[in-house]
mmCIF file of the N, C-alpha and C atoms, coordinates in Angstrom:
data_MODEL
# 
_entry.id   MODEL 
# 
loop_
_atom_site.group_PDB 
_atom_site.id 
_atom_site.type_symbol 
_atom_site.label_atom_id 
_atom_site.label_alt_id 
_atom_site.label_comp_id 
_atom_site.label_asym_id 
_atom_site.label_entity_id 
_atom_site.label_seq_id 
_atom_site.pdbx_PDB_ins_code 
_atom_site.Cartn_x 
_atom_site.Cartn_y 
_atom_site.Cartn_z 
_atom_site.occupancy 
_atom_site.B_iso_or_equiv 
_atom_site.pdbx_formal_charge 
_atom_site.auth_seq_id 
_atom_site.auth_comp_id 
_atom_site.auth_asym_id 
_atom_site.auth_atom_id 
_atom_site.pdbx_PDB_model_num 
ATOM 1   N N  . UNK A 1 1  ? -174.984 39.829 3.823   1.00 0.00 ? 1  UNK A N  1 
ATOM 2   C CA . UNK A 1 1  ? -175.890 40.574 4.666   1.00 0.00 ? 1  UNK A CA 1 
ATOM 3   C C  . UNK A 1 1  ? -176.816 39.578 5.344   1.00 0.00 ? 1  UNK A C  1 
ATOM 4   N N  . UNK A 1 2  ? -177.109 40.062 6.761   1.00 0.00 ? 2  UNK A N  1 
ATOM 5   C CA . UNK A 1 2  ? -177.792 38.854 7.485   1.00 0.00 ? 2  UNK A CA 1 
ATOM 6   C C  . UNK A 1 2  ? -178.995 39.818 8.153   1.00 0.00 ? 2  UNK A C  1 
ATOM 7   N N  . UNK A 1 3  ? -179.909 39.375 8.481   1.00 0.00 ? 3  UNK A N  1 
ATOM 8   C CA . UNK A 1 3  ? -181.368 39.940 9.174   1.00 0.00 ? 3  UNK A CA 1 
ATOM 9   C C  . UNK A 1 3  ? -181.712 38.807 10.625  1.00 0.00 ? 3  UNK A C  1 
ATOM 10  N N  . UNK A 1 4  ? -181.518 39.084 11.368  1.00 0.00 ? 4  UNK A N  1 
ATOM 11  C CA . UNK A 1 4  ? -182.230 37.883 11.911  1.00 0.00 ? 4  UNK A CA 1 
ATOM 12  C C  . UNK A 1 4  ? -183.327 38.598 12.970  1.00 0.00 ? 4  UNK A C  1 
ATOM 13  N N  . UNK A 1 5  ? -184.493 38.352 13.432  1.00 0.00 ? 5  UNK A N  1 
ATOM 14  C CA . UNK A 1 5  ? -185.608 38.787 13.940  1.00 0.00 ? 5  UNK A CA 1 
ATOM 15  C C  . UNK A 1 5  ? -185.761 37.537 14.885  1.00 0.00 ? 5  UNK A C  1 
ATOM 16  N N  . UNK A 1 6  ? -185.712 37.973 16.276  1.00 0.00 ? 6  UNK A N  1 
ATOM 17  C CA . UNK A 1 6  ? -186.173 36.938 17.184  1.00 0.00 ? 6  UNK A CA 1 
ATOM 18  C C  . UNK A 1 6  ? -187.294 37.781 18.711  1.00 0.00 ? 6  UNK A C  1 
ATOM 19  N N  . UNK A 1 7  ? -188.393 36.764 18.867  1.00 0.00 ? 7  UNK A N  1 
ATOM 20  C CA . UNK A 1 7  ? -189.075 37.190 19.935  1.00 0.00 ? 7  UNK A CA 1 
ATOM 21  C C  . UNK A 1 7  ? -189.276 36.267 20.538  1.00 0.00 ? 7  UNK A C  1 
ATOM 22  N N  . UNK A 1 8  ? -189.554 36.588 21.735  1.00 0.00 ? 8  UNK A N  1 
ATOM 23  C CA . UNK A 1 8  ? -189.465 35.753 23.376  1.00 0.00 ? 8  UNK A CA 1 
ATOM 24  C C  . UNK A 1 8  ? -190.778 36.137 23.920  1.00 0.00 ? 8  UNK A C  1 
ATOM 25  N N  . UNK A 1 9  ? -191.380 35.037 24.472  1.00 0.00 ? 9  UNK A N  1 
ATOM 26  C CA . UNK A 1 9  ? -192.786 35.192 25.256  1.00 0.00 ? 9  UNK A CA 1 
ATOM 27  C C  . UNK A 1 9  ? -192.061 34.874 26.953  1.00 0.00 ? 9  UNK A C  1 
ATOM 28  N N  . UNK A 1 10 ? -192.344 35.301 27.689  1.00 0.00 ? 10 UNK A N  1 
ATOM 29  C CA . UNK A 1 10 ? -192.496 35.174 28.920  1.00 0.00 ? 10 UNK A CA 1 
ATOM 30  C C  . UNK A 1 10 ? -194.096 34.438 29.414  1.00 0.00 ? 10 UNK A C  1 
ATOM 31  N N  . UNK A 1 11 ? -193.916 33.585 30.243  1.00 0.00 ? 11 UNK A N  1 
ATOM 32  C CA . UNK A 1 11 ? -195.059 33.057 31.090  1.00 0.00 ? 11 UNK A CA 1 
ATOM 33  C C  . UNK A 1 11 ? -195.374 33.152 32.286  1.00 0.00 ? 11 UNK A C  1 
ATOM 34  N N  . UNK A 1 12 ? -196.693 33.562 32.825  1.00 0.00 ? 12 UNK A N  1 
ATOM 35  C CA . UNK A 1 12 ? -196.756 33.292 34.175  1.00 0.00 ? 12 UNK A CA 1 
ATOM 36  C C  . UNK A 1 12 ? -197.680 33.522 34.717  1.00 0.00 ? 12 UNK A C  1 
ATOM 37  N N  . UNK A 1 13 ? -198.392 32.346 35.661  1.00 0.00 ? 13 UNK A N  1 
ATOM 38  C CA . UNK A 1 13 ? -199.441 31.956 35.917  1.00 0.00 ? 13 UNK A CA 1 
ATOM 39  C C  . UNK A 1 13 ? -200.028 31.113 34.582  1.00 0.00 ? 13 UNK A C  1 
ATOM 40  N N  . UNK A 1 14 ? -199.980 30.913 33.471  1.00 0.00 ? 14 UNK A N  1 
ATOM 41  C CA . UNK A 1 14 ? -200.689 30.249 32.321  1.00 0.00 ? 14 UNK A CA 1 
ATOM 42  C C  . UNK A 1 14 ? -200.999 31.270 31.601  1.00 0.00 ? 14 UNK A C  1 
ATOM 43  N N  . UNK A 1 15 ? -200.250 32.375 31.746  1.00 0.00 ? 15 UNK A N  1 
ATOM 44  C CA . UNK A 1 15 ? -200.596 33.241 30.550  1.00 0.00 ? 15 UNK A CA 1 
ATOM 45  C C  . UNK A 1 15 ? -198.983 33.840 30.271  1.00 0.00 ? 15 UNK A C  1 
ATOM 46  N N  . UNK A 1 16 ? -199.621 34.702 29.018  1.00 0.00 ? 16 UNK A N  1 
ATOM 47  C CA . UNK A 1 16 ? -198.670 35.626 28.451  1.00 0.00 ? 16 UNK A CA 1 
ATOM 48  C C  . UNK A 1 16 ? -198.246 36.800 29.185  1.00 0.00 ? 16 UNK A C  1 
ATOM 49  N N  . UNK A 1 17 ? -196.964 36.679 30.393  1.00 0.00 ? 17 UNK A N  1 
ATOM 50  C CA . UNK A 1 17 ? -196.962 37.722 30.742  1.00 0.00 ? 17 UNK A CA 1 
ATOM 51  C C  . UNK A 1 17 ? -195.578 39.039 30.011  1.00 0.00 ? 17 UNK A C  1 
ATOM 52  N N  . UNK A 1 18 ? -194.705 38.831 28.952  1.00 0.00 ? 18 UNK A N  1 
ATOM 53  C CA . UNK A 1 18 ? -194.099 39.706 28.364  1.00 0.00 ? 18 UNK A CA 1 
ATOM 54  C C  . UNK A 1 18 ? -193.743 39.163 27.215  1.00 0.00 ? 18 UNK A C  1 
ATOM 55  N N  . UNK A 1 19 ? -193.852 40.121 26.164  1.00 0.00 ? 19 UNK A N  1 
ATOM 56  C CA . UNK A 1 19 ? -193.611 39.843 25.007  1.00 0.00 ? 19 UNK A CA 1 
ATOM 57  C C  . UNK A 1 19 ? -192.125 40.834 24.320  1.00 0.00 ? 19 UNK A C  1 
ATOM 58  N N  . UNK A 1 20 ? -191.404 39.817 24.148  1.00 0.00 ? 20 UNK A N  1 
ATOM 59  C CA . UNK A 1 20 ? -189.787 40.985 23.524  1.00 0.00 ? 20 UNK A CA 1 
ATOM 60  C C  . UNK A 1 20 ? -189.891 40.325 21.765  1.00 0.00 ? 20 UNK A C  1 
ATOM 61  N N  . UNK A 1 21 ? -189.508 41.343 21.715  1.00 0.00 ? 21 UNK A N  1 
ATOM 62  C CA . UNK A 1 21 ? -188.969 41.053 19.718  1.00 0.00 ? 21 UNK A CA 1 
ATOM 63  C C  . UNK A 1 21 ? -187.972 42.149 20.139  1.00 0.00 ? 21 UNK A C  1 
ATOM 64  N N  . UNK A 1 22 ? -186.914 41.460 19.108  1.00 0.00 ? 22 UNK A N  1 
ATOM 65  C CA . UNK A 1 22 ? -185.721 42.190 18.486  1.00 0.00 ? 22 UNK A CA 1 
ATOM 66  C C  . UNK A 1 22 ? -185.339 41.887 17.371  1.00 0.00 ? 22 UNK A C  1 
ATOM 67  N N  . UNK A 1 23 ? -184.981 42.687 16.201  1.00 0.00 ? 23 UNK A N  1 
ATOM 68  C CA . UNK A 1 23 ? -184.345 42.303 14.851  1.00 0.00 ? 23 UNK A CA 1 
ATOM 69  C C  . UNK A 1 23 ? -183.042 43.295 14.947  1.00 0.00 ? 23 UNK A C  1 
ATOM 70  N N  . UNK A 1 24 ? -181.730 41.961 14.452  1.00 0.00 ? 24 UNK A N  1 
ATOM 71  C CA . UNK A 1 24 ? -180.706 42.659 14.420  1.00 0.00 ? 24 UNK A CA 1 
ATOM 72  C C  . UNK A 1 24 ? -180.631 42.532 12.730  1.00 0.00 ? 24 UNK A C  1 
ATOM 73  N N  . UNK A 1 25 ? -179.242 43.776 11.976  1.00 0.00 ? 25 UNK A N  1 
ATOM 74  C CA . UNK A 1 25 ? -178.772 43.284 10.717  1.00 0.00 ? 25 UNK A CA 1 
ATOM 75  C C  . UNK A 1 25 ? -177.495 43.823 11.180  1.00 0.00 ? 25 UNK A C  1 
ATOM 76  N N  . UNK A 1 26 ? -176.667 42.824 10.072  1.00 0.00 ? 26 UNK A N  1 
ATOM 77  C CA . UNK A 1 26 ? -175.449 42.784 9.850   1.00 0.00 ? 26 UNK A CA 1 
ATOM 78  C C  . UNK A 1 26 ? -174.590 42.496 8.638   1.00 0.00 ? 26 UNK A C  1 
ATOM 79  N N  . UNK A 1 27 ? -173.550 41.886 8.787   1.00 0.00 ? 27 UNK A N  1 
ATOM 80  C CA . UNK A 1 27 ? -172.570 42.099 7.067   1.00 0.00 ? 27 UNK A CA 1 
ATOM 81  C C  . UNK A 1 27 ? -171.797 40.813 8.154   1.00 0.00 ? 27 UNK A C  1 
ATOM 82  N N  . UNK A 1 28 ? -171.151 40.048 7.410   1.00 0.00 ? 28 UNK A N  1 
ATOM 83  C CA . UNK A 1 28 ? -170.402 39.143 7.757   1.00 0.00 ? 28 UNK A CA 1 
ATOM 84  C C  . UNK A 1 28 ? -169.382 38.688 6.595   1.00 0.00 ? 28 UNK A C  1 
ATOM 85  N N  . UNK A 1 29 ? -167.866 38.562 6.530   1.00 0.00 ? 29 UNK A N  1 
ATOM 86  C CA . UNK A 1 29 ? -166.923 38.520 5.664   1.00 0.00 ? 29 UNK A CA 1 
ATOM 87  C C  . UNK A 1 29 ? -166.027 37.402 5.911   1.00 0.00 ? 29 UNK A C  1 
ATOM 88  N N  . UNK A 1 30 ? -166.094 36.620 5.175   1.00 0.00 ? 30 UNK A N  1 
ATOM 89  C CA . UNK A 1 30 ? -164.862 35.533 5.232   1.00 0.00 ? 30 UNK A CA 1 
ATOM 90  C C  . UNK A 1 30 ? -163.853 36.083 4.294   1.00 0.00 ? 30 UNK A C  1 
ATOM 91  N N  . UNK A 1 31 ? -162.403 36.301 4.521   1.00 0.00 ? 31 UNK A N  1 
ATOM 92  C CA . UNK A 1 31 ? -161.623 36.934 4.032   1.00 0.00 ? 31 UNK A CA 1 
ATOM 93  C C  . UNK A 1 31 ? -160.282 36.134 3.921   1.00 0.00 ? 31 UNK A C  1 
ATOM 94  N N  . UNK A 1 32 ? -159.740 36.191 2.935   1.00 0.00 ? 32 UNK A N  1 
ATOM 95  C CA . UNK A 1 32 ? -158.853 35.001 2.330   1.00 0.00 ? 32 UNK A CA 1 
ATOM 96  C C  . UNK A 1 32 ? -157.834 35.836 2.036   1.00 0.00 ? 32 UNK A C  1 
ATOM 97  N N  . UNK A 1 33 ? -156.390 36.453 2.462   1.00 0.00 ? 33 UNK A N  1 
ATOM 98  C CA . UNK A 1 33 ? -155.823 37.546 1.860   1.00 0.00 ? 33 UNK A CA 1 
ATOM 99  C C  . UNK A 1 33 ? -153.827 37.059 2.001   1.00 0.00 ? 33 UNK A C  1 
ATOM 100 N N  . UNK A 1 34 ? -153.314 36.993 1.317   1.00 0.00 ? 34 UNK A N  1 
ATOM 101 C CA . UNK A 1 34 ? -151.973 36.841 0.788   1.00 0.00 ? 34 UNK A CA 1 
ATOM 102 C C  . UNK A 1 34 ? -151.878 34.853 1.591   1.00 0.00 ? 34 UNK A C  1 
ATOM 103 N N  . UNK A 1 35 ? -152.369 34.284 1.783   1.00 0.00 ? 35 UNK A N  1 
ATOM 104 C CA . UNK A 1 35 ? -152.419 33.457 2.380   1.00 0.00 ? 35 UNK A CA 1 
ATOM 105 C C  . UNK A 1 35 ? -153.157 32.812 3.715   1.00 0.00 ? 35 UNK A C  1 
ATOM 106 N N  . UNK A 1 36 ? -153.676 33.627 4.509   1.00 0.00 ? 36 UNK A N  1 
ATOM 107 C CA . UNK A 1 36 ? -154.368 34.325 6.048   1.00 0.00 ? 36 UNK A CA 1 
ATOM 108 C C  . UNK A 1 36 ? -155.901 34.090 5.262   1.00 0.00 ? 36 UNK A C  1 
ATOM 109 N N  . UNK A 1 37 ? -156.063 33.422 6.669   1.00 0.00 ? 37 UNK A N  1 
ATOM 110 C CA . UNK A 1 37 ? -157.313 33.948 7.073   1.00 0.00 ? 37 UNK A CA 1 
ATOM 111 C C  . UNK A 1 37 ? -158.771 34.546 7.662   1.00 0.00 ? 37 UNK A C  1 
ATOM 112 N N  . UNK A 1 38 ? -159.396 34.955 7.469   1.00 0.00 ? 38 UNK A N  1 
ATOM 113 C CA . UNK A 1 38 ? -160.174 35.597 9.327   1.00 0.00 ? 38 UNK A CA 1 
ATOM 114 C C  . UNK A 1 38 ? -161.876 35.621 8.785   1.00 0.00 ? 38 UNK A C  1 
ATOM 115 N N  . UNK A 1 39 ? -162.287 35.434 9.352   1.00 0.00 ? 39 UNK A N  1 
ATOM 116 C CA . UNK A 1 39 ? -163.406 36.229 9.633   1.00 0.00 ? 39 UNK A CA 1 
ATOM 117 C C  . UNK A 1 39 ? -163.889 37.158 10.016  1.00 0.00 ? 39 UNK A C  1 
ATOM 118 N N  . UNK A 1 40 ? -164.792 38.593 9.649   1.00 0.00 ? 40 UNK A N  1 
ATOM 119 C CA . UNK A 1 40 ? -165.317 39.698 10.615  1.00 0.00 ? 40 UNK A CA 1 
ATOM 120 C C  . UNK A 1 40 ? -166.667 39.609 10.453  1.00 0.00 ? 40 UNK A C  1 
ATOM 121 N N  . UNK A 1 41 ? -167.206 40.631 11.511  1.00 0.00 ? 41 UNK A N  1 
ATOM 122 C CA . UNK A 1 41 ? -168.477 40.702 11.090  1.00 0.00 ? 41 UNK A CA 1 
ATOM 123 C C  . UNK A 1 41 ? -169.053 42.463 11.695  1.00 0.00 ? 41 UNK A C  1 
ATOM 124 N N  . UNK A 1 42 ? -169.782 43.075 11.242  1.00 0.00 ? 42 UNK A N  1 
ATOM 125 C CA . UNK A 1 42 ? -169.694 44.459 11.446  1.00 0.00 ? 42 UNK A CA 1 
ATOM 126 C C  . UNK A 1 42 ? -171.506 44.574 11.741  1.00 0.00 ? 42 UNK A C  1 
ATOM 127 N N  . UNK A 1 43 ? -172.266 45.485 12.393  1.00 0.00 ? 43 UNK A N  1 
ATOM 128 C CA . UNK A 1 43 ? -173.765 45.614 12.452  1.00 0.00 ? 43 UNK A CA 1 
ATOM 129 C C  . UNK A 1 43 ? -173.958 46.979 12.044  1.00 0.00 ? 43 UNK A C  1 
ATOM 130 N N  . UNK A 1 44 ? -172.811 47.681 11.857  1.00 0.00 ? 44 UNK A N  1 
ATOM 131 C CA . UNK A 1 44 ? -172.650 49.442 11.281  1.00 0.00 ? 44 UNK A CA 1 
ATOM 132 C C  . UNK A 1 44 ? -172.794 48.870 9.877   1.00 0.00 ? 44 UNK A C  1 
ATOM 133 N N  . UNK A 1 45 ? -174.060 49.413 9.538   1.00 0.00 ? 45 UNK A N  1 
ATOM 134 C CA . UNK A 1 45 ? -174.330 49.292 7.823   1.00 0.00 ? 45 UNK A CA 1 
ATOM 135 C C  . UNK A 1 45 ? -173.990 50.432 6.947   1.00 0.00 ? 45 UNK A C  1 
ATOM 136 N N  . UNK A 1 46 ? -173.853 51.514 7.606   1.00 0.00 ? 46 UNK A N  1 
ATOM 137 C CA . UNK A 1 46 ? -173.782 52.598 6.943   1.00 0.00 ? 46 UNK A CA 1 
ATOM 138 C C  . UNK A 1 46 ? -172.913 52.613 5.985   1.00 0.00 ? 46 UNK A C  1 
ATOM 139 N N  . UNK A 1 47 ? -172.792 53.284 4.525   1.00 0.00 ? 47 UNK A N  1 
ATOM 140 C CA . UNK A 1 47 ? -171.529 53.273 3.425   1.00 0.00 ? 47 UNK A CA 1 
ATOM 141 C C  . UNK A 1 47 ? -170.514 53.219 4.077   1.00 0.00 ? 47 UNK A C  1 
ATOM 142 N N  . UNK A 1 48 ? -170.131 54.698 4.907   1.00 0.00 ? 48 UNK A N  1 
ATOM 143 C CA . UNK A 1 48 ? -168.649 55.201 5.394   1.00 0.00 ? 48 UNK A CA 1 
ATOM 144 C C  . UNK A 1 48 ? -167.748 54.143 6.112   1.00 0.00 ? 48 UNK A C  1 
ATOM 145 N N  . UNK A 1 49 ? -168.889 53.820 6.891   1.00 0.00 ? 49 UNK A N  1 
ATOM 146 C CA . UNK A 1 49 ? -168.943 52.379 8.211   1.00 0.00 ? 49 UNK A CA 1 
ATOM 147 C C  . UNK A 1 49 ? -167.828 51.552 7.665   1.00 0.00 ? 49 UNK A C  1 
ATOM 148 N N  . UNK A 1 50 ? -169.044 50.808 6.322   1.00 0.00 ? 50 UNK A N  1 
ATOM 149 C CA . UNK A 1 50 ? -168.569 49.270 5.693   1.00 0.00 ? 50 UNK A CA 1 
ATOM 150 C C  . UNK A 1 50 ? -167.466 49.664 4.812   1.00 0.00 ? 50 UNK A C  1 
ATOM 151 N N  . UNK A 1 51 ? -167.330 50.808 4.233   1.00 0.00 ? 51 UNK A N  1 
ATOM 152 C CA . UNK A 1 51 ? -165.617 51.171 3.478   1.00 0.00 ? 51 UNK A CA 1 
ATOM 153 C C  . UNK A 1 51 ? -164.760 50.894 4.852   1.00 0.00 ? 51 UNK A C  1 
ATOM 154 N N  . UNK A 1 52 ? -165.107 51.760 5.888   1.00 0.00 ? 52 UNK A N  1 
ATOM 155 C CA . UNK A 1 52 ? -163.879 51.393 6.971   1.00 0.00 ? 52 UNK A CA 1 
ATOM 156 C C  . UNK A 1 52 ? -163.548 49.726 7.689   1.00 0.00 ? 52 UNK A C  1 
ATOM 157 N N  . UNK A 1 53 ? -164.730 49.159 7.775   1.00 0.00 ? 53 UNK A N  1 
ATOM 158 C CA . UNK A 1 53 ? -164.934 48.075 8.053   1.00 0.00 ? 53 UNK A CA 1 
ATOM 159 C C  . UNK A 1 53 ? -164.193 47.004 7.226   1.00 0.00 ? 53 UNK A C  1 
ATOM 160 N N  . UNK A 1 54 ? -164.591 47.278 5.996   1.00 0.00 ? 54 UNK A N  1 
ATOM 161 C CA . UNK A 1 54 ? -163.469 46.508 5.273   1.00 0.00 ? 54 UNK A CA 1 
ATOM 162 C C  . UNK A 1 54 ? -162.207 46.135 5.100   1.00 0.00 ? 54 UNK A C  1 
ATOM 163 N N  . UNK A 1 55 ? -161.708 47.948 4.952   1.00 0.00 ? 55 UNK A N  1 
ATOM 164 C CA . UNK A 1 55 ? -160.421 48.491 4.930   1.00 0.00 ? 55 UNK A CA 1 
ATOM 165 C C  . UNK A 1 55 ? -160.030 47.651 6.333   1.00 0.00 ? 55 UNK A C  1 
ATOM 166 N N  . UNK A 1 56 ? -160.378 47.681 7.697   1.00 0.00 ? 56 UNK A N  1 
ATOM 167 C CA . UNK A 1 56 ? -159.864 47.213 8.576   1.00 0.00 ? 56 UNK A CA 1 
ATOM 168 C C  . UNK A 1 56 ? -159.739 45.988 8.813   1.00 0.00 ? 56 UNK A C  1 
ATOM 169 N N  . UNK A 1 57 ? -160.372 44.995 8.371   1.00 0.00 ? 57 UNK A N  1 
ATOM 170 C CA . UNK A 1 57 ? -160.808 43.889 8.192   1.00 0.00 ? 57 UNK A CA 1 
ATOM 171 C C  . UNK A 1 57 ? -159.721 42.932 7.539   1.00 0.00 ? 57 UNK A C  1 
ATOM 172 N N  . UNK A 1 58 ? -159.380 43.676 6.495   1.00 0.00 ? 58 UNK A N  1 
ATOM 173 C CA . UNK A 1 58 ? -158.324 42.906 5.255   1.00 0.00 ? 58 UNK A CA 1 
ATOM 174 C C  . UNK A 1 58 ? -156.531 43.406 6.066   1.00 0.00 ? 58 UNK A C  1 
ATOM 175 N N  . UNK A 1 59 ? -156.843 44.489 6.670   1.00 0.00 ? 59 UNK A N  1 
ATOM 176 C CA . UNK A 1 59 ? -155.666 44.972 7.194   1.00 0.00 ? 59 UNK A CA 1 
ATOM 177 C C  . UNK A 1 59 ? -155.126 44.195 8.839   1.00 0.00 ? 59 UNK A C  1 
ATOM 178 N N  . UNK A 1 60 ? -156.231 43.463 9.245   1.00 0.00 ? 60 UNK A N  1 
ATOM 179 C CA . UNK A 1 60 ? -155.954 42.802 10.425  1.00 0.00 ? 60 UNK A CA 1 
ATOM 180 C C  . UNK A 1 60 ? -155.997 41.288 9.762   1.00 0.00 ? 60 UNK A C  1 
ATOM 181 N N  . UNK A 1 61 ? -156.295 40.919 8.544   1.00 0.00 ? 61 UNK A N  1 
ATOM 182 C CA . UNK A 1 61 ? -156.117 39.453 8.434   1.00 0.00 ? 61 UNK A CA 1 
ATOM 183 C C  . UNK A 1 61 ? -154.727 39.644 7.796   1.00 0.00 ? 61 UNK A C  1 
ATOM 184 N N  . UNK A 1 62 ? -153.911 40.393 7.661   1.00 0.00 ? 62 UNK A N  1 
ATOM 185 C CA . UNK A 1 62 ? -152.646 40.936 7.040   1.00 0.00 ? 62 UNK A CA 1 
ATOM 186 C C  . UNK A 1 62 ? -151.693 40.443 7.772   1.00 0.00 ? 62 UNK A C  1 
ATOM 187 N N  . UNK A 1 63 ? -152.054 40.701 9.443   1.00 0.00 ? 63 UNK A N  1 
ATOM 188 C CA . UNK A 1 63 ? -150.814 40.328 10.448  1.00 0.00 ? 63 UNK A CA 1 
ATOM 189 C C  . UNK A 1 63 ? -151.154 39.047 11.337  1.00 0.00 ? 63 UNK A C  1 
ATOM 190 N N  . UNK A 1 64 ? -152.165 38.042 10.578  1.00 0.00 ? 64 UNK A N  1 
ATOM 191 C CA . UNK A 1 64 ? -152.087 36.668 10.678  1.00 0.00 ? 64 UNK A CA 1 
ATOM 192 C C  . UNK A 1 64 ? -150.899 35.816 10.856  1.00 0.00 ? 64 UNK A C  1 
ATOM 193 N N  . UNK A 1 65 ? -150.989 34.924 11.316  1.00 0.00 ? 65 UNK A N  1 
ATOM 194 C CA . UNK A 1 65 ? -149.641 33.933 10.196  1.00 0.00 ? 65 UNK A CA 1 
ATOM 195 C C  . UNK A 1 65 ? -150.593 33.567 9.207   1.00 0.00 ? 65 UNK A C  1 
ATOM 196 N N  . UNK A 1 66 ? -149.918 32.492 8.095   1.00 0.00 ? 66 UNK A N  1 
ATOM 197 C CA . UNK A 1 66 ? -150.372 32.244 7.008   1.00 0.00 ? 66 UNK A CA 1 
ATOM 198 C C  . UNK A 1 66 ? -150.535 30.606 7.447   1.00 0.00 ? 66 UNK A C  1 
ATOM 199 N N  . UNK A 1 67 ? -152.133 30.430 6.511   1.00 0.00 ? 67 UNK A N  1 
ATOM 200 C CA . UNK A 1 67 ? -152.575 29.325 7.080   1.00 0.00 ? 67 UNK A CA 1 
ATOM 201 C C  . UNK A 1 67 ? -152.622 28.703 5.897   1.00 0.00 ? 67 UNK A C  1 
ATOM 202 N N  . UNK A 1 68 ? -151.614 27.316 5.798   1.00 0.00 ? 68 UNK A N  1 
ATOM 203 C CA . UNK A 1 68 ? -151.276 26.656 4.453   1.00 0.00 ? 68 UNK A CA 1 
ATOM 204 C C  . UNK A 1 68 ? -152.523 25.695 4.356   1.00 0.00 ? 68 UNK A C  1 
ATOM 205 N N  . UNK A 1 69 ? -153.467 25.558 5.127   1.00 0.00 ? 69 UNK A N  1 
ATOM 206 C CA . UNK A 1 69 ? -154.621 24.495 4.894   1.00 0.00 ? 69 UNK A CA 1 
ATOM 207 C C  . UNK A 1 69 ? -155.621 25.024 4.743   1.00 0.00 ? 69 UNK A C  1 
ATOM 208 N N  . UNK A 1 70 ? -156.009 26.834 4.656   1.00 0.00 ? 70 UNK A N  1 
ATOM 209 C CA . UNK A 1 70 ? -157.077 27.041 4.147   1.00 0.00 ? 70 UNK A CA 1 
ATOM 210 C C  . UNK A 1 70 ? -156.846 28.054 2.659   1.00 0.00 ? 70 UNK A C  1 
ATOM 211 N N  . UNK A 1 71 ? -157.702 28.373 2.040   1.00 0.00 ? 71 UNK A N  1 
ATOM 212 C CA . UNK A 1 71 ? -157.551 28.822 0.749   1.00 0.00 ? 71 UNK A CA 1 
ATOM 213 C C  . UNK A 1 71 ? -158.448 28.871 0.450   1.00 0.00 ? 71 UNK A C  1 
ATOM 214 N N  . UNK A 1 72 ? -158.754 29.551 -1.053  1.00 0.00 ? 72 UNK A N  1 
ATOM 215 C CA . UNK A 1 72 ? -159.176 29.192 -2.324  1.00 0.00 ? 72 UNK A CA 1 
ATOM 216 C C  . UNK A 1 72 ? -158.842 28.237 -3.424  1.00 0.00 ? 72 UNK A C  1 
ATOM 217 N N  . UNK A 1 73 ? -159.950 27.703 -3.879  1.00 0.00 ? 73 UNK A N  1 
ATOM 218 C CA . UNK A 1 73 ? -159.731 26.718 -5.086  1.00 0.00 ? 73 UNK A CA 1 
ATOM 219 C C  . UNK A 1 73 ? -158.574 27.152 -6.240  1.00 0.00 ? 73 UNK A C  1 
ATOM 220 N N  . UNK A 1 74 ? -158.056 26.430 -6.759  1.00 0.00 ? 74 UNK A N  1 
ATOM 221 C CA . UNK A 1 74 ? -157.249 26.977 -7.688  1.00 0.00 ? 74 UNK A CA 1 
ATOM 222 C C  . UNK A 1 74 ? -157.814 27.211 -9.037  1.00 0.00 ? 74 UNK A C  1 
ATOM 223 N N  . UNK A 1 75 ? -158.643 28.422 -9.817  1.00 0.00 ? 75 UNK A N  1 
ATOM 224 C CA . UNK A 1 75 ? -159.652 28.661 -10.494 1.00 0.00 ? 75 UNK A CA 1 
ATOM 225 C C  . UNK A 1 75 ? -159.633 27.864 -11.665 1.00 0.00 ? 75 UNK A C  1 
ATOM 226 N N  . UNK A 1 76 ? -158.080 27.129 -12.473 1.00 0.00 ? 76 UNK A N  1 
ATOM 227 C CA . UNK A 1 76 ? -158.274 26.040 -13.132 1.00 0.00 ? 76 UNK A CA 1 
ATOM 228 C C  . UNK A 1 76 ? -159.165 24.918 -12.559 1.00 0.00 ? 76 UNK A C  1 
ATOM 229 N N  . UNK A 1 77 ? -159.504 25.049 -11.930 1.00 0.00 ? 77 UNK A N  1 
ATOM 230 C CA . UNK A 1 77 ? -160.681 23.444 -11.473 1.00 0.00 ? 77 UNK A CA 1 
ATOM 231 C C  . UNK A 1 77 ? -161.909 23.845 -10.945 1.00 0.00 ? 77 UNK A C  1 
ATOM 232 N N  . UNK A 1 78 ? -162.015 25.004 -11.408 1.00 0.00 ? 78 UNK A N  1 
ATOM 233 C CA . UNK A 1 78 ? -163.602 25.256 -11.740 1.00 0.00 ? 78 UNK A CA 1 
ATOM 234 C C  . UNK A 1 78 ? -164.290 26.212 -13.042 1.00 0.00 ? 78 UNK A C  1 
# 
């Protein structure tokens, strides 16, 4: 889960002429699945959302090719 909050001043003439803030959140997934792998990232937090989000997520790193140079550790060596 990520938060990030950013605001922007505008200038002009030597003063403050607009002030923006925005805060976004999100979910971000590195996903490692039969060999494949992808990244997603979703800003729908809601339960229903992130069940579907997932579900879709693992199902599109599915029809990857398979990437023999990335992985997981092999859990004997940790």
């Amino acid at each position: 889960m990520r938060r990030v909050r950013e605001v922007t001043l505008e200038w002009r003439d030597g003063k403050v002429d607009r002030i923006n803030e925005a805060t976004r959140r999100g979910v971000q997934l590195s996903l490692y699945v039969d060999g494949r792998y992808s990244v997603a990232s979703s800003s729908d937090l809601r339960p229903k959302a992130l069940e579907q989000f997932i579900a879709d997520s693992v199902a599109n790193t599915r029809v990857l090719s398979p990437d023999p140079f990335r992985g997981l550790p092999d859990p004997a060596l940790y």
